[in-house]
C-alpha positions as CSV (number, residue, x, y, z in Angstrom):
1,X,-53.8,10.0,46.7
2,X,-53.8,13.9,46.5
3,X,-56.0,15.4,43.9
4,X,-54.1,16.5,40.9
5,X,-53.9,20.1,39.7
6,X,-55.2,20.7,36.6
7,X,-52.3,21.9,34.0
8,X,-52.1,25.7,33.2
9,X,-54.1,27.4,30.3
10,X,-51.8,28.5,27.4
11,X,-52.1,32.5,26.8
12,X,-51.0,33.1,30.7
13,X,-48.3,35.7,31.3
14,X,-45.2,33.0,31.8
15,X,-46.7,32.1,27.6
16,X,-46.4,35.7,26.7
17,X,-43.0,35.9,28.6
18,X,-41.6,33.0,26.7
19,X,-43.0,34.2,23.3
20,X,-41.1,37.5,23.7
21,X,-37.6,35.9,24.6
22,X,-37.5,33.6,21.6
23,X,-38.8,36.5,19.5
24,X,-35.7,38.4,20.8
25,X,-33.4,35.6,20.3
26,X,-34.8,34.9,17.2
27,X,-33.8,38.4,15.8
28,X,-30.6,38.0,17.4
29,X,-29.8,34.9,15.8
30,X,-31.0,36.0,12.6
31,X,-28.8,39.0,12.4
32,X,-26.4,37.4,13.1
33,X,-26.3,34.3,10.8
34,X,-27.1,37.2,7.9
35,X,-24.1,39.0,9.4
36,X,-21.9,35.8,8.9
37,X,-23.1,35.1,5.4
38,X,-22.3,38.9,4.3
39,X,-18.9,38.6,5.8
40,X,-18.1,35.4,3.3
41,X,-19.8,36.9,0.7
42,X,-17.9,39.7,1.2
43,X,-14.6,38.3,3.0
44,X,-14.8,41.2,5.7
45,X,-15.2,39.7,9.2
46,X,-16.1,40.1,11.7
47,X,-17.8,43.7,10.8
48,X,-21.0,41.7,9.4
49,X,-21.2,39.7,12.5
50,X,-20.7,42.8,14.2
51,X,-23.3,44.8,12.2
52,X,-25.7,41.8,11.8
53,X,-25.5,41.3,15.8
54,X,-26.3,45.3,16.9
55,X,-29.4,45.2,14.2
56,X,-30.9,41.7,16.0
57,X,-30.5,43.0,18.9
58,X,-32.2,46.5,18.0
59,X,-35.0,45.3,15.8
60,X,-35.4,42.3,19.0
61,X,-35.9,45.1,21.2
62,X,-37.9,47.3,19.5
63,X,-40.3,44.1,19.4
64,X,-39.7,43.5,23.5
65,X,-40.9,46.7,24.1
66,X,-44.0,46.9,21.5
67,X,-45.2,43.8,23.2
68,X,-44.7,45.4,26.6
69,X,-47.0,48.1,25.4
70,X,-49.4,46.7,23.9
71,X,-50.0,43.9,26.7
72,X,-50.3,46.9,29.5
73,X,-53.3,48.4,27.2
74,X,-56.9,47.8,28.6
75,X,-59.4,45.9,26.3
């Protein structure tokens, strides 16, 4: 029987990596489910959607790059 690997550490780079796509899609996703409830509210489609999409996708990316800065720091 070959010797079994031991299972990676959490707090590697593929952990970080993973954190910072659901952190985009997570803003992504949230701007746009507000965007869709402002359009009913409203009755104005798709310019909430539209609106509530560009803002995930900014505030997502402004995140992506903050955590790309801050991981290339030294400790």
């Amino acid at each position: 029987m070959p010797p079994s690997r031991p299972s990676p550490k959490p707090g590697g780079p593929s952990w970080g990596a993973a954190g910072a796509a659901f952190e985009l899609a997570g803003s992504v996703g949230g701007g746009c489910l507000l965007g869709v409830l402002f359009d009913r509210w409203q009755n104005t489609p798709p310019w909430g959607l539209l609106v509530g999409a560009l803002l995930g996708m900014t505030i997502g990316m402004a995140a992506l790059i903050r955590m790309a800065f801050r991981g290339n720091r030294p400790r």
